[in-house]
N, C-alpha and C positions, 0 to 999 in steps of 0.2 A: 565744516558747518555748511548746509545744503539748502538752509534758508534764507533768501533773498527779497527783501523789500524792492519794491520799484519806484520807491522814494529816494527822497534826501532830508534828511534831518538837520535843522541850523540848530547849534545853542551857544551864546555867545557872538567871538570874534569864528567860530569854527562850522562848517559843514560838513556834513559825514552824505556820501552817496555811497549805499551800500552796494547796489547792483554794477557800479565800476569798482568798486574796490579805494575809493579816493575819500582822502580825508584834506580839507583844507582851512587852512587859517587865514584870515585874510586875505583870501584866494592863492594864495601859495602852495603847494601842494606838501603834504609832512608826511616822512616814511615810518610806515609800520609794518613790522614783522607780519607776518599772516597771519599767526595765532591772536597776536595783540588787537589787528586790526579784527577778525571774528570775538573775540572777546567784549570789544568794544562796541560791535554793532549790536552784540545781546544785552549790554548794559543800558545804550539807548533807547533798545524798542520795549525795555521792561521799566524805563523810569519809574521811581518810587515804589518800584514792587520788591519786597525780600526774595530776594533767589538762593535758594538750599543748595551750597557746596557740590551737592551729589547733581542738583540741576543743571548747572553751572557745566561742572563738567560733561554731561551728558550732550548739550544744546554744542558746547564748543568742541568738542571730539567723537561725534556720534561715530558708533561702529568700533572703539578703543577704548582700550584698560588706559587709564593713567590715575597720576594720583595728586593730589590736591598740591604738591609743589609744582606740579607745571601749570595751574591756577595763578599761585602766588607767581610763576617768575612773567604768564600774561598780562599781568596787570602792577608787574613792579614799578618802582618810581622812576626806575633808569630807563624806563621806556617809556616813559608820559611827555607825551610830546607837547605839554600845556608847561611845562617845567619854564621858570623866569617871569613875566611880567604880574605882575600884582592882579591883573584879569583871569588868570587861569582859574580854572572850573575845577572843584572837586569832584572826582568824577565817581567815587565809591565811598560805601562807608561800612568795614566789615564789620558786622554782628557775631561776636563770640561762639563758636561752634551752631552756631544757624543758618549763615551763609551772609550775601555780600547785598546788601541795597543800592541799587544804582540812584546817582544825585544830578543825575545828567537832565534838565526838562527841554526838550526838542521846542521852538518855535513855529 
């Protein structure tokens, strides 16, 4: 992914600074694979917008063939670093073959 914000996004207990690479929880810092964390800074900066499968993929692997399971395994639950306290954010909500709506709203 080749686009970089030169912000930081709060929502929640969490901050996302795209242009380091750094996601933090209560100023803690939480590790995410590369794909997960480009995954995740397309889901924020698209808040409440439906993003189309094929967009999705496009925005998070520009320049590569892949196929809609390495979507699912960016945004599996075994990598949702919000996983445990009852404050965790739902962070997507996917739309049956139309693609995935991000439920993420930045402060």
């Amino acid at each position: 992914m080749s686009t970089r914000s030169p912000h930081a996004y709060a929502f929640g207990p969490f901050r996302l600074v795209p242009e380091e690479r750094l996601l933090l929880r209560d100023s803690q810092g939480i590790h995410l694979t590369p794909k997960a964390f480009d995954t995740l800074v397309v889901l924020v900066q698209n808040s409440g917008r439906l993003l189309p499968k094929r967009e999705l993929l496009e925005l998070i692997w520009p320049d590569s063939v892949v196929e809609e399971n390495n979507l699912t395994q960016a945004i599996a639950p075994s990598g949702n670093p919000w996983e445990g306290p009852a404050t965790a954010p739902s962070t997507s909500k996917r739309c049956r073959s139309r693609g995935i709506a991000s439920l993420l709203r930045s402060e």
